[in-house]
Steps between C-alpha positions, in 0.01 A plus 500: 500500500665723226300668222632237270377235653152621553443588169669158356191344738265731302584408193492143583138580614407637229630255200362233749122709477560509145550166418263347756289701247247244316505571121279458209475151442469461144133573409274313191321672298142541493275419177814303315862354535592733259570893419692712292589823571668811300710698728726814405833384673514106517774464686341706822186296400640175573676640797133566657370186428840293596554722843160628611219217349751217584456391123839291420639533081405226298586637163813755413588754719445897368839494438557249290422735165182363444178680494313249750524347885308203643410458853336244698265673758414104706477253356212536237584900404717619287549874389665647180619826504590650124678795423283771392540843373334777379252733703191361359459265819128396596376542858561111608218318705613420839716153496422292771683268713359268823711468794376345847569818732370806311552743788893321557542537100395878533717541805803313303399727205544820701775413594711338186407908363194370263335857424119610549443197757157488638321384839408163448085518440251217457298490149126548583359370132570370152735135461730613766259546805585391831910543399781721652662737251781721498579733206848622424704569204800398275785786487355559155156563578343176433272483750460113693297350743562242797204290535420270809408141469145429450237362319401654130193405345594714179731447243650856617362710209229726706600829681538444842471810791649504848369699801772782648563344824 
């Protein structure tokens, strides 16, 4: 067997690993169907949530001119990401997002290049007890949050901690 052909087999491997790869199945968000969100460069914005969240447009695309995108994160969710400029930016609350398979949606995360993703923990008090979470971020900083499915007995509004494991 030639060098060529071994590494032609290799790459096959390889693209065959990659797309055997489960991705993030679109993910609903948690506490609403809807959020809007100010983001410094829409059009990589709506790349994230298109490629990595599995969110599919809805509304105009970033480059249509306009200063707004609409996406539909399942069936009930929909983001908007504006345009927004200026340094004056707040430090955004976590956004959060339930998915079946926390630890495969951190794994997927890791691996579609989402920055700052953590172990997947379980939260020990407040509305979200008893769920899986992974933290992560947007390329922008926003930071997000995948949350496991599970029963809520809040309306989401109370702090919630997790324990380190």
């Amino acid at each position: 067997m030639g060098k060529t052909s071994v590494m032609r087999r290799l790459l096959m491997v390889f693209f065959l690993v990659v797309l055997g790869m489960p991705g993030l199945h679109a993910a609903r968000l948690y506490g609403g169907t809807y959020a809007r969100i100010g983001v410094p460069d829409l059009v990589q914005a709506e790349g994230f949530f298109r490629d990595v969240l599995d969110c599919r447009l809805i509304g105009p695309d970033a480059g249509s001119g306009l200063a707004t995108v609409l996406l539909s994160c399942d069936e009930d969710s929909v983001v908007e990401l504006f345009q927004q400029t200026g340094s004056s930016q707040q430090p955004a609350p976590p956004l959060r997002f339930i998915v079946s398979d926390v630890a495969r949606a951190g794994a997927w995360l890791r691996h579609a290049g989402a920055s700052h993703v953590g172990n997947p923990r379980r939260m020990t008090s407040g509305p979200l007890a008893g769920r899986m979470v992974v933290d992560f971020a947007t390329p922008w900083g926003q930071p997000l949050q995948l949350l496991g499915h599970g029963t809520s007995r809040s309306s989401g509004t109370e702090l919630a901690t997790a324990d380190g494991g």
